[in-house]
OpenMM code with the backbone's topology and positions (N, CA, C; nanometers):
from openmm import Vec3, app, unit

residues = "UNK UNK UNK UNK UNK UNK UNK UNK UNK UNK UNK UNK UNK UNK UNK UNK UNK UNK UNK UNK UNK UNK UNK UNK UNK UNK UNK UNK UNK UNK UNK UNK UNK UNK UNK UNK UNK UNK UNK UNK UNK UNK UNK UNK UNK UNK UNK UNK UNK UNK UNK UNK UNK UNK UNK UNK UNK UNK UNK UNK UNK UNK UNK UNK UNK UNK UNK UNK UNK UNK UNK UNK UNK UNK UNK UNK UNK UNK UNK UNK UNK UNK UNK UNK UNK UNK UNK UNK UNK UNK UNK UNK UNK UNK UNK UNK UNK UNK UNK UNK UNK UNK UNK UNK UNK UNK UNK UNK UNK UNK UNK UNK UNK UNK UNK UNK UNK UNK UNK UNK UNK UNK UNK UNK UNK UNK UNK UNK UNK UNK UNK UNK UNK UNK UNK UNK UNK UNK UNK UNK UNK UNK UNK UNK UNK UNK UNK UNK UNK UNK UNK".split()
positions = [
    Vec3(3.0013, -1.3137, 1.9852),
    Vec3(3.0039, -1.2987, 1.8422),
    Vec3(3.1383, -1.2368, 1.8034),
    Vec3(3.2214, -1.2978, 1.7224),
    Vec3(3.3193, -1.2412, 1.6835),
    Vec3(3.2997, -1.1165, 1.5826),
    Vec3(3.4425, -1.0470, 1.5695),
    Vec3(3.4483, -0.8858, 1.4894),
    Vec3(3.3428, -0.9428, 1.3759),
    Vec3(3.3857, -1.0357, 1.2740),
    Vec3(3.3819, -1.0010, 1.1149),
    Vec3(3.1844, -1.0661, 1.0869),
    Vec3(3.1526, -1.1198, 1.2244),
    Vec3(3.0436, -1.1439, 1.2609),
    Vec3(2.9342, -1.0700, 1.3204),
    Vec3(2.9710, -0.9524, 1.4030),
    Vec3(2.9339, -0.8639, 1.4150),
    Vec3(2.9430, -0.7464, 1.3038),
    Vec3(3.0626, -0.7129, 1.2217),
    Vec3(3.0278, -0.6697, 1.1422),
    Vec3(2.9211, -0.6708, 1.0580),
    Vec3(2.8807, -0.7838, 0.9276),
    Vec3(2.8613, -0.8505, 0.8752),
    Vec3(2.6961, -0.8223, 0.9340),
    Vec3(2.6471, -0.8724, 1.0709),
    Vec3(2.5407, -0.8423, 1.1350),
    Vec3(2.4991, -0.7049, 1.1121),
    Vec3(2.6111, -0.6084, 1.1270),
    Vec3(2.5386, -0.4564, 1.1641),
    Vec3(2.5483, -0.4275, 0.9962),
    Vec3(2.6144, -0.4352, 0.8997),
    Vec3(2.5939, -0.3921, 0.7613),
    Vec3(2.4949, -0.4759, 0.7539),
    Vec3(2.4532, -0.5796, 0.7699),
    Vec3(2.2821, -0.6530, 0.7195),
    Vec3(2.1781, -0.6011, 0.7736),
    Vec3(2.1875, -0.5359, 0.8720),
    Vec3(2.0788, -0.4571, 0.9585),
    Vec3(2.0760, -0.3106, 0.8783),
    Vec3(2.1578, -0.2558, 0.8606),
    Vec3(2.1358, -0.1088, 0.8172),
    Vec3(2.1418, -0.1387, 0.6466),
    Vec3(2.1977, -0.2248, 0.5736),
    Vec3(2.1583, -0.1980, 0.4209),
    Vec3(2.0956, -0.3203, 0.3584),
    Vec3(2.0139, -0.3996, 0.4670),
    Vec3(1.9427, -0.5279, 0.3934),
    Vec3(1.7481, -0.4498, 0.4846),
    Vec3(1.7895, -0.4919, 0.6130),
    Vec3(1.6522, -0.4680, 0.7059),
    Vec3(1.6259, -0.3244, 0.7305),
    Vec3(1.6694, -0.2521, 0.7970),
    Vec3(1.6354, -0.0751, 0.7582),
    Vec3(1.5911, -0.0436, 0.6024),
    Vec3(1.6416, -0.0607, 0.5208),
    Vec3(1.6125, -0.0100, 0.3963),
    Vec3(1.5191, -0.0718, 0.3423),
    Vec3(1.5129, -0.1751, 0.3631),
    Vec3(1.3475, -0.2710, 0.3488),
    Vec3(1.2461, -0.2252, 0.4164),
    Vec3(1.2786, -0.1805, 0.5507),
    Vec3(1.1826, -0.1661, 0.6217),
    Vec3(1.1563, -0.0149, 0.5476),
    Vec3(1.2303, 0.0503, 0.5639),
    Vec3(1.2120, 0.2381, 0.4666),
    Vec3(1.1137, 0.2255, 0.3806),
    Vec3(1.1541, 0.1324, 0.2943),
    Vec3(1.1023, 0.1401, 0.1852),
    Vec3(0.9736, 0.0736, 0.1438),
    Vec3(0.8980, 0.0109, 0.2361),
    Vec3(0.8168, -0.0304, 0.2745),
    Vec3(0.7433, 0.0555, 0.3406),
    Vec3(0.7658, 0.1142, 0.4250),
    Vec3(0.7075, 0.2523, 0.4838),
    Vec3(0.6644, 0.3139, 0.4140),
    Vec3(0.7357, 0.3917, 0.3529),
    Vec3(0.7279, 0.4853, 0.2088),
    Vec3(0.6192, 0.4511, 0.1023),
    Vec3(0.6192, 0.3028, 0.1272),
    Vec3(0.5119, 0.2315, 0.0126),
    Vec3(0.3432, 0.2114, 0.0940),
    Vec3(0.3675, 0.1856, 0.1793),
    Vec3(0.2557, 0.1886, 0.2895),
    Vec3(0.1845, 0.3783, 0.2753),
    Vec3(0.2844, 0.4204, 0.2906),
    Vec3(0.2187, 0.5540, 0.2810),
    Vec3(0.1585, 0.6219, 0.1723),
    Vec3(0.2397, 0.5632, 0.0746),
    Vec3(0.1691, 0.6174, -0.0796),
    Vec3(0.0798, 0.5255, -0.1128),
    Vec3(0.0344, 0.4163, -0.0859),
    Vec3(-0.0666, 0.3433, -0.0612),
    Vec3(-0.2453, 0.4096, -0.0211),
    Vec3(-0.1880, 0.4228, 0.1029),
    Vec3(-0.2563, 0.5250, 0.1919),
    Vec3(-0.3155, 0.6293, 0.1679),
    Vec3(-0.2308, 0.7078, 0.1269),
    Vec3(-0.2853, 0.8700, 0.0283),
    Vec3(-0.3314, 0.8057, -0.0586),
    Vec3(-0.2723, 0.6964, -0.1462),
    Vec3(-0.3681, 0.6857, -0.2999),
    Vec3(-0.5588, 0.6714, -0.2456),
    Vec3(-0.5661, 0.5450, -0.1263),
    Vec3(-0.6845, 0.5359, -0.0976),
    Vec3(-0.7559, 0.6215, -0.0692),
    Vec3(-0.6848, 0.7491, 0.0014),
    Vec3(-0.7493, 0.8237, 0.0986),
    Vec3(-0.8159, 0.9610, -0.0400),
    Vec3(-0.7254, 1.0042, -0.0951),
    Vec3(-0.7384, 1.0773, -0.2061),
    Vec3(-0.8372, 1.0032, -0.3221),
    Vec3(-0.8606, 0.8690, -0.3924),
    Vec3(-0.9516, 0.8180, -0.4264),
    Vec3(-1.1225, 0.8265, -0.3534),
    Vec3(-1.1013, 0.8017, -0.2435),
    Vec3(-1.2209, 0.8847, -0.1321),
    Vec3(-1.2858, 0.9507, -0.1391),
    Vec3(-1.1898, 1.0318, -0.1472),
    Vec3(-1.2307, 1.1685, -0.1417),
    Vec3(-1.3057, 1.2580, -0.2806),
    Vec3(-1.1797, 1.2094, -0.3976),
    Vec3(-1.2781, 1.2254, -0.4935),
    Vec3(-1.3937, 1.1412, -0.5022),
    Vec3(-1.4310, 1.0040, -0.4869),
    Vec3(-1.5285, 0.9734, -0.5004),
    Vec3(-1.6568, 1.0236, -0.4448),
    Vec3(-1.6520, 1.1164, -0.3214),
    Vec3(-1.7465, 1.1698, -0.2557),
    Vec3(-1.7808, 1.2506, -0.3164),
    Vec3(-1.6796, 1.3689, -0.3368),
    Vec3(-1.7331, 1.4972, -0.4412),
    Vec3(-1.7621, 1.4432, -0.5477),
    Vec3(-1.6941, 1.3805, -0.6386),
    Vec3(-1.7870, 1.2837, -0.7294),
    Vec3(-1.9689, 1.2838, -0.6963),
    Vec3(-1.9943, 1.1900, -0.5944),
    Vec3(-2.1315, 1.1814, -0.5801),
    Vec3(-2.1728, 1.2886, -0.5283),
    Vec3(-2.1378, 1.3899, -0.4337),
    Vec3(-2.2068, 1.5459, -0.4316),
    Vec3(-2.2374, 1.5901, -0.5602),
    Vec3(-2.1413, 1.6135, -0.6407),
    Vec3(-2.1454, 1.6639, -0.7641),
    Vec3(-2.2442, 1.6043, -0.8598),
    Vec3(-2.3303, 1.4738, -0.8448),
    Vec3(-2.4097, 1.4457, -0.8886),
    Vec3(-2.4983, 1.4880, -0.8593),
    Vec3(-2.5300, 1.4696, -0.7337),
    Vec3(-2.6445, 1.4539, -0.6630),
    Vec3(-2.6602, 1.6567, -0.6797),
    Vec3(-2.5646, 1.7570, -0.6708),
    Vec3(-2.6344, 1.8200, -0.6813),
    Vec3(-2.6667, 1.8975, -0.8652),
    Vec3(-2.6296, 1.7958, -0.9564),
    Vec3(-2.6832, 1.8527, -1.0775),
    Vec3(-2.8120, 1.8049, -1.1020),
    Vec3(-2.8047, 1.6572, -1.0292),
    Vec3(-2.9627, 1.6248, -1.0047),
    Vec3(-3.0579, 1.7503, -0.9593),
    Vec3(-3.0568, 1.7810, -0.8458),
    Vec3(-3.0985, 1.8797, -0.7809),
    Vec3(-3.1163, 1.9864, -0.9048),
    Vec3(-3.0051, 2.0711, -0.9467),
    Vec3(-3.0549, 2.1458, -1.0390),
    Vec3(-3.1397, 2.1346, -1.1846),
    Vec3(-3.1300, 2.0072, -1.2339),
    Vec3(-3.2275, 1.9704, -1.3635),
    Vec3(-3.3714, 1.9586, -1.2624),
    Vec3(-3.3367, 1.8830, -1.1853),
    Vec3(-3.5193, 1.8988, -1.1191),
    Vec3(-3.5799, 2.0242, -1.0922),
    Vec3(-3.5059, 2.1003, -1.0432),
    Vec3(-3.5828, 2.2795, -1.0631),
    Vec3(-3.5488, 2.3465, -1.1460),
    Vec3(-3.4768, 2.3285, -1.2657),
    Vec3(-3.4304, 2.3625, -1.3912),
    Vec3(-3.3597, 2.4851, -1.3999),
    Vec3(-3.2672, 2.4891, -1.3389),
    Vec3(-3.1317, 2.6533, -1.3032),
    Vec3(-3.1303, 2.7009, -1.4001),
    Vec3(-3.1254, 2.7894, -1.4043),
    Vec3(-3.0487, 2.8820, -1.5612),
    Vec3(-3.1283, 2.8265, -1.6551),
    Vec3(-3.1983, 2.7070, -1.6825),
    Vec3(-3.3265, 2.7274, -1.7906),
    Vec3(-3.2210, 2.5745, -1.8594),
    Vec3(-3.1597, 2.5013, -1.7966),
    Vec3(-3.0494, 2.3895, -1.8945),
    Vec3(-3.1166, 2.2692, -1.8188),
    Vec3(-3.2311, 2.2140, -1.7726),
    Vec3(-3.2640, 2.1161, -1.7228),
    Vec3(-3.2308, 1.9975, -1.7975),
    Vec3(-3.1814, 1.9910, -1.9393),
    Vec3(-3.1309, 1.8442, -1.9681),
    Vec3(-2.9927, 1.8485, -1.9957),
    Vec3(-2.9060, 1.9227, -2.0038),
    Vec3(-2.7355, 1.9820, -1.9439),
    Vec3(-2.7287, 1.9313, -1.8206),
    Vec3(-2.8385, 1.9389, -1.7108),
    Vec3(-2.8300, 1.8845, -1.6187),
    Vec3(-2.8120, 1.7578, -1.5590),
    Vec3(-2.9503, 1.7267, -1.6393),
    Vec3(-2.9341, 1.6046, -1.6106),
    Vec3(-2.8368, 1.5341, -1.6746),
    Vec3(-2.8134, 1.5364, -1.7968),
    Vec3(-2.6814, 1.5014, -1.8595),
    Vec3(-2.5635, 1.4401, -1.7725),
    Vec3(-2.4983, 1.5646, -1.7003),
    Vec3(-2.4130, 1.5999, -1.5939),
    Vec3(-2.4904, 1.4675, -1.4579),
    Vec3(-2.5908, 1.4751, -1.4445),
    Vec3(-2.6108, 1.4055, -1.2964),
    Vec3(-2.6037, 1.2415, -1.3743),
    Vec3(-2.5901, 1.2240, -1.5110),
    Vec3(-2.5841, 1.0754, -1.5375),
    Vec3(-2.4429, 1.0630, -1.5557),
    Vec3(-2.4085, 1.1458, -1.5989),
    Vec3(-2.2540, 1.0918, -1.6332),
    Vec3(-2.1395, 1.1023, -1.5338),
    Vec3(-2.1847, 1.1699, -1.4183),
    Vec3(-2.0864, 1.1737, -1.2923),
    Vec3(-2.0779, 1.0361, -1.2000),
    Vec3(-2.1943, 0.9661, -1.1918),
    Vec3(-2.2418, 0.8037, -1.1407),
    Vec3(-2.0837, 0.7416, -1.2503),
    Vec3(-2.0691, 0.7805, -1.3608),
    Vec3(-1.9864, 0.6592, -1.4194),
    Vec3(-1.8630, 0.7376, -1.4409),
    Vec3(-1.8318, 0.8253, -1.3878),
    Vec3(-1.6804, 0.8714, -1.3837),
    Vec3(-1.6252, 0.8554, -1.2380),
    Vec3(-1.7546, 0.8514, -1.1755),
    Vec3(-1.7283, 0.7981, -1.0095),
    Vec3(-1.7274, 0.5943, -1.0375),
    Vec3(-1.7659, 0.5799, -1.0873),
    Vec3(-1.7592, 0.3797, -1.0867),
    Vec3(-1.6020, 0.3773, -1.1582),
    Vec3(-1.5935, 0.4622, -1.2640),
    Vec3(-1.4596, 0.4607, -1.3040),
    Vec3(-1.2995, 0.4681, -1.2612),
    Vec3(-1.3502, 0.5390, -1.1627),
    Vec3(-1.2774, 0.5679, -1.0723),
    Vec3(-1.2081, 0.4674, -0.9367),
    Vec3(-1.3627, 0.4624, -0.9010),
    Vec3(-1.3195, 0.3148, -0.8202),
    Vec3(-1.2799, 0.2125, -0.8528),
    Vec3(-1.2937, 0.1346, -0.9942),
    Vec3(-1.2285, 0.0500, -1.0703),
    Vec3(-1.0585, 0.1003, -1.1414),
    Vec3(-1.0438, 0.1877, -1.0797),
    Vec3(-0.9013, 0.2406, -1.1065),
    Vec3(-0.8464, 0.2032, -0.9782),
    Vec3(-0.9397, 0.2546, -0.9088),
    Vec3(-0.8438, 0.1877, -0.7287),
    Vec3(-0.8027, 0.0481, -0.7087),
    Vec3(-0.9427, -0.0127, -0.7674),
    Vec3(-0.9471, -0.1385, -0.7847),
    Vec3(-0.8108, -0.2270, -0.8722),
    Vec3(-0.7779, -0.1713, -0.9558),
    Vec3(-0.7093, -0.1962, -1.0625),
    Vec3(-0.5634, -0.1949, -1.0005),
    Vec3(-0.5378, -0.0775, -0.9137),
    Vec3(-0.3910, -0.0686, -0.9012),
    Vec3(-0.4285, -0.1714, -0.7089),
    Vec3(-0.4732, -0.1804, -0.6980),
    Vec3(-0.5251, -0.2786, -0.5475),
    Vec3(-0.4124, -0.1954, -0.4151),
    Vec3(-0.4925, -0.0207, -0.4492),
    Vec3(-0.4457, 0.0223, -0.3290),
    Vec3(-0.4501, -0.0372, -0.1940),
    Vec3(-0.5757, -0.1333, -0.1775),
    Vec3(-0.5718, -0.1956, -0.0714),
    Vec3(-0.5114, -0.2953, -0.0163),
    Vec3(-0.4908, -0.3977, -0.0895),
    Vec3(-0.3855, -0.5175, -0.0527),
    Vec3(-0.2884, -0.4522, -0.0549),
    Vec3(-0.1865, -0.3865, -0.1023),
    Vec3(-0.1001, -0.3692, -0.1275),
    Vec3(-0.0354, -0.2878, 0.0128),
    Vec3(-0.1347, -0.1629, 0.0491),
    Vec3(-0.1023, -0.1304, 0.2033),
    Vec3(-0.0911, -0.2383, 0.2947),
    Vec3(-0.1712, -0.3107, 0.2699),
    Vec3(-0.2096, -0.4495, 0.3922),
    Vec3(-0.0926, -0.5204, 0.3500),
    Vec3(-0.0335, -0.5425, 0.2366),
    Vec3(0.0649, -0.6084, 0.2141),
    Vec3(0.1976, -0.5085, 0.3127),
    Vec3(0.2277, -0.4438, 0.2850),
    Vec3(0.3201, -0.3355, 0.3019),
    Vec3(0.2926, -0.3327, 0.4455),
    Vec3(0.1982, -0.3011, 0.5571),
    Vec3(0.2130, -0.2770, 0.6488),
    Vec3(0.2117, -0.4659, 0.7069),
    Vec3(0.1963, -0.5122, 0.6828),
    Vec3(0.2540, -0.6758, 0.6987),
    Vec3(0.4209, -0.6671, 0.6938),
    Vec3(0.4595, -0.6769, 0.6089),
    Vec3(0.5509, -0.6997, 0.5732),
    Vec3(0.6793, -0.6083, 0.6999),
    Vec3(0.6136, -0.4691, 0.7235),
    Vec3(0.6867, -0.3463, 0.7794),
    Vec3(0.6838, -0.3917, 0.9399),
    Vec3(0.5703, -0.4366, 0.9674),
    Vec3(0.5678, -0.5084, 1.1115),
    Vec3(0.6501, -0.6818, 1.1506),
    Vec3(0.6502, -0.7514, 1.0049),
    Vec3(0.7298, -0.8493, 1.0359),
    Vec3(0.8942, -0.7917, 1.0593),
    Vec3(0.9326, -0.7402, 1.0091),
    Vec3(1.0697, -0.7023, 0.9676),
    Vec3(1.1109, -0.5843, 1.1127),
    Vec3(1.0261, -0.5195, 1.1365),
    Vec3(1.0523, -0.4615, 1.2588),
    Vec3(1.0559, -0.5270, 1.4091),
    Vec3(0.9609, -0.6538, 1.3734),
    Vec3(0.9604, -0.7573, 1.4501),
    Vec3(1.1223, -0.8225, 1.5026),
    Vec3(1.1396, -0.8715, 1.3710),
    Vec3(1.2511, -0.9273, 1.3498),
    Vec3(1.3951, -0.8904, 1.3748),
    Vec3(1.3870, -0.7075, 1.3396),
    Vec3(1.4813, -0.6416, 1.3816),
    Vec3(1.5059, -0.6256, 1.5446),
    Vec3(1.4200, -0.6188, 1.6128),
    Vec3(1.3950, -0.5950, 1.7613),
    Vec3(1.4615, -0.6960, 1.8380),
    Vec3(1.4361, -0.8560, 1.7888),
    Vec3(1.4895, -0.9300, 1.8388),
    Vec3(1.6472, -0.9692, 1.7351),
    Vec3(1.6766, -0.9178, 1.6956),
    Vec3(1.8090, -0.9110, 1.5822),
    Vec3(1.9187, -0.9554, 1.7079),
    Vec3(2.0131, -1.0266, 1.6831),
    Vec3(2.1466, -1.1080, 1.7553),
    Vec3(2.2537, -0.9908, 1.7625),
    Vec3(2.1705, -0.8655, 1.6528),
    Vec3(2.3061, -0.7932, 1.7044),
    Vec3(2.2916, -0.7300, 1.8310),
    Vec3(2.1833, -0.7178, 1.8952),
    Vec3(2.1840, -0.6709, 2.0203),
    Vec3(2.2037, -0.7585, 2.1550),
    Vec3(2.2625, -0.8568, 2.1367),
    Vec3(2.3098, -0.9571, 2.2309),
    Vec3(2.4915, -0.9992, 2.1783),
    Vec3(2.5666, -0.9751, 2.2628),
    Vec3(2.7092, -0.9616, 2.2798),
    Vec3(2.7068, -1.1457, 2.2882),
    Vec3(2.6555, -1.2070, 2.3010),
    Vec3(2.6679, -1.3432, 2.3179),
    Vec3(2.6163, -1.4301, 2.2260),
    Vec3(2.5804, -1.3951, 2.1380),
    Vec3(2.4850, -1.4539, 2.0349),
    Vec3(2.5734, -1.5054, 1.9096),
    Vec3(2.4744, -1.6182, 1.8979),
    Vec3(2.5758, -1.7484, 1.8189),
    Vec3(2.5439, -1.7309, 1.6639),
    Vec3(2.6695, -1.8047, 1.6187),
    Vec3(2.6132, -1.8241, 1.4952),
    Vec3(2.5126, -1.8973, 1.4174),
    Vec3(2.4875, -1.9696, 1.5088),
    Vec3(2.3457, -2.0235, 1.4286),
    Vec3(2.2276, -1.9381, 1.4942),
    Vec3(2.2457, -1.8593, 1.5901),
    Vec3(2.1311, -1.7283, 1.5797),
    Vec3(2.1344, -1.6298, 1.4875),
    Vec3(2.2357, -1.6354, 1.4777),
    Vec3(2.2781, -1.4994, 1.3564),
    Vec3(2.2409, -1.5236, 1.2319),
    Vec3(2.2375, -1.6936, 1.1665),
    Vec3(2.2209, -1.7646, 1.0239),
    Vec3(2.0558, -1.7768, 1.0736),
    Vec3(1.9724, -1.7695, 1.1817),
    Vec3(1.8820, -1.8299, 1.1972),
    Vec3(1.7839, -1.6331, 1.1066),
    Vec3(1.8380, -1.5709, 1.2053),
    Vec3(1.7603, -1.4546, 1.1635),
    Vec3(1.8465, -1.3803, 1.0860),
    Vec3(1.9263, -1.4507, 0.9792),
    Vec3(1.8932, -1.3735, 0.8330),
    Vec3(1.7908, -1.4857, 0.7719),
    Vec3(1.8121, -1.5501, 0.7475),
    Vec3(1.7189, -1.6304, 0.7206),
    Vec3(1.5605, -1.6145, 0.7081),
    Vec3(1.5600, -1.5717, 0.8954),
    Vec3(1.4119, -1.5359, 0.8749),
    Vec3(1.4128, -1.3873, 0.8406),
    Vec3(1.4641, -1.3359, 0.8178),
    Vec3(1.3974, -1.2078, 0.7543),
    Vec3(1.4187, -1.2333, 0.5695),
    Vec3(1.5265, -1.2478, 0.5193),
    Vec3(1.5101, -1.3526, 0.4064),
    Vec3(1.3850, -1.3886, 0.3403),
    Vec3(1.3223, -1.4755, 0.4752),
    Vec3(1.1852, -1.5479, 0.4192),
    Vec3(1.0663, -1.4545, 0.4408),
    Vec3(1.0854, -1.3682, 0.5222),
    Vec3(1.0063, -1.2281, 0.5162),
    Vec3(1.0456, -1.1519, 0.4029),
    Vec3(1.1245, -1.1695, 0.3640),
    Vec3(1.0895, -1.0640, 0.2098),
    Vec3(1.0187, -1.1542, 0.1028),
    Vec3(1.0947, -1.2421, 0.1005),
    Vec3(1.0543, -1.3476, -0.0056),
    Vec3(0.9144, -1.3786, -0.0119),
    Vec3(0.8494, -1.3703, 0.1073),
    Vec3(0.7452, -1.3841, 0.1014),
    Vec3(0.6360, -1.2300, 0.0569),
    Vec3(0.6832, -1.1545, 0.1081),
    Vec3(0.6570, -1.0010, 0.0268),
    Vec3(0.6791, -0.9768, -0.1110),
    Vec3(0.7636, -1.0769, -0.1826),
    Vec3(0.7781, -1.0511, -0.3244),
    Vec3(0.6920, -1.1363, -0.3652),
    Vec3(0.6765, -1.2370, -0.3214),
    Vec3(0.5696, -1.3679, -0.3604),
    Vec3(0.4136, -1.3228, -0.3528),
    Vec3(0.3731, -1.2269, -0.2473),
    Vec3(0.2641, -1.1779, -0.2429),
    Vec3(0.1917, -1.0671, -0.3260),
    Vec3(0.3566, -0.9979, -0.3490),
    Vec3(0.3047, -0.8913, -0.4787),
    Vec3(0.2885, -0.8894, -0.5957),
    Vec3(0.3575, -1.0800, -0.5952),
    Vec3(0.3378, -1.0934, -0.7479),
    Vec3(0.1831, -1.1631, -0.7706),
    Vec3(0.1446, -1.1855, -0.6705),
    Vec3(0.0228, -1.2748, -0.6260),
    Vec3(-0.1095, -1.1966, -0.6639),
    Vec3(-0.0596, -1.0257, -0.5701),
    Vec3(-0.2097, -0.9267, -0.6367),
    Vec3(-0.1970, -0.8511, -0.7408),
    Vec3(-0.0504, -0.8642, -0.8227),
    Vec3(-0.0438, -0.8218, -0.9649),
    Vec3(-0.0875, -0.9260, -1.0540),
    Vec3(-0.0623, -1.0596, -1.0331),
    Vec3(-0.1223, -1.1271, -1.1095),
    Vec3(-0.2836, -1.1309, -1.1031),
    Vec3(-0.3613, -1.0875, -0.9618),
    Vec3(-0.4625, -1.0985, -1.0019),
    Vec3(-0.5993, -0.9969, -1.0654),
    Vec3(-0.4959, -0.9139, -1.0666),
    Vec3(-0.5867, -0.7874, -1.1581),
    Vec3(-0.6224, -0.8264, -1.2648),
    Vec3(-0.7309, -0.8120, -1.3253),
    Vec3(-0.8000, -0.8897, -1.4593),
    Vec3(-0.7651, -0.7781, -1.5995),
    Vec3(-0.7330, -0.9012, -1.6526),
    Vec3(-0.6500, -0.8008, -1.7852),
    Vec3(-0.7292, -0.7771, -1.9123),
    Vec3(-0.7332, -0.7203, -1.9774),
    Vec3(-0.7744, -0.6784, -2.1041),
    Vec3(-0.9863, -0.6957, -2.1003),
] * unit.nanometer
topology = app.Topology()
chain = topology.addChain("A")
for resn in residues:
    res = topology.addResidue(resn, chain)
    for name in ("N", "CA", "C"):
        topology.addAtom(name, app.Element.getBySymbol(name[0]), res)
């Protein structure tokens, strides 16, 4: 591989594929917490029902329909909730993201810049394919933004 070819290779690796891959990471992870933190409230959510239930049935402090009140309206701030997860599609979107983070790391591994002998049509072959690995990551995200149901 000549200089301006190897160059050219190692600036496409560190400010096209590293920074994709970063930033993809980064997105995978806030992904992640969003689900994991949605979870979590949803559980205390349903504790928190289940135990105001509990207290209108033996009537605490003398507020047995405060109670129950509270044990109906926590069921739909917890459904609300999950249709918020739903809405922003914490889930595809990790699955998207950790797709995407494993193709590209893929891709990097076998990258031409780590072969002193490597041609130029290896070099045009894998920008290319990483290229079509993003492209296809933008195509997919426009895929589960479009399919969130609107209004």
């Amino acid at each position: 591989m000549k200089g301006r070819d190897a160059q050219f290779l190692a600036l496409y690796e560190e400010y096209r594929v590293r920074d994709f891959t970063a930033f993809y990471t980064v997105r995978l992870h806030e992904c992640r917490a969003a689900q994991r933190e949605l979870g979590y409230l949803t559980a205390i959510l349903y504790l928190m029902s289940a135990g105001a239930g509990v207290c209108a049935s033996v009537d605490l402090l003398g507020h047995r329909v405060v109670w129950a009140i509270i044990g109906a309206a926590l069921p739909v701030a917890t459904t609300a909730l999950k249709r918020y997860g739903e809405l922003f599609s914490y889930r595809e979107l990790s699955q998207l993201y950790s797709d995407a983070t494993q193709e590209l790391l893929k891709l990097s591994a076998a990258s031409p810049a780590k072969s002193a002998n490597a041609t130029e049509t290896e070099m045009n072959q894998y920008v290319l394919s990483v290229e079509e690995a993003l492209r296809k990551e933008s195509t997919d995200s426009a895929q589960v933004a479009n399919s969130v149901p609107r209004g």
